[in-house]
C-alpha positions in Angstrom: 134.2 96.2 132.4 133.5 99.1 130.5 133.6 101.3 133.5 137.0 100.3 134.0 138.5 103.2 132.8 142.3 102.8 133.3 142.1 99.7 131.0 139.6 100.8 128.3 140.6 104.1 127.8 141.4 105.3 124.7 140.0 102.5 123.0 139.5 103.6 119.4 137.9 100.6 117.8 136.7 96.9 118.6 137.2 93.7 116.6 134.5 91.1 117.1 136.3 87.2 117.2 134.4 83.6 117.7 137.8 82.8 119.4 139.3 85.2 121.6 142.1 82.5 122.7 142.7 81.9 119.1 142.8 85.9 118.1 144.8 86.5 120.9 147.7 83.8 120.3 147.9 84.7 116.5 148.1 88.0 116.7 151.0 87.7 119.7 152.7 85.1 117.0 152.7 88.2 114.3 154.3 90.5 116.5 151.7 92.5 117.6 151.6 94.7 120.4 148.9 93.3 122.9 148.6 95.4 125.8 147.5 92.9 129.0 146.0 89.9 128.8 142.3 88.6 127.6 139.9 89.8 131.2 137.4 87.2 131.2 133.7 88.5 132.3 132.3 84.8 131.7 130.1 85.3 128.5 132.0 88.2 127.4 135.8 88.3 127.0 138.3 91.0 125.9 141.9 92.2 124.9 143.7 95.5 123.7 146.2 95.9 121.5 148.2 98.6 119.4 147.5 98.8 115.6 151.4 100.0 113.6 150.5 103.5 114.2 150.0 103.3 118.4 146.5 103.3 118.5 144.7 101.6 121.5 142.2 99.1 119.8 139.9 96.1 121.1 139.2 92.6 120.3 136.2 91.3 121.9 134.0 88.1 122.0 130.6 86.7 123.5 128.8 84.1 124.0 125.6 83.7 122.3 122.6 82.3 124.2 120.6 80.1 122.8 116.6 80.5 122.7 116.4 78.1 125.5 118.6 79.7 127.6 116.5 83.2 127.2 113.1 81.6 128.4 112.2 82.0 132.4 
């Protein structure tokens, strides 16, 4: 994911969203530039867009784990 240079380069800033679906379709509804789709890591999701001025920026969301989830 963040190794993935091609895609994430020249990312200038990230956006944290609870809904990455719901971030995603709004901002496609307001005209905004998204460049590819949301990549989907499993707990970790992720789009890019372009703000008005052409700048590459990020929208990302995870999943929190609960306390349960963290104990062996």
């Amino acid at each position: 994911m963040l190794s993935d240079s091609g895609h994430n380069a020249g990312v200038l800033f990230n956006y944290f969203t609870p809904d990455i679906r719901l971030a995603h379709d709004t901002m496609k509804e307001n005209g905004v530039e998204i460049v590819g789709e949301i990549k989907d890591f499993g707990d970790f999701a992720e789009f890019n867009f372009k703000d008005l001025e052409g700048n590459l920026m990020m929208v990302c969301s995870w999943q929190k784990k609960s306390p349960i989830d963290s104990q062996s």
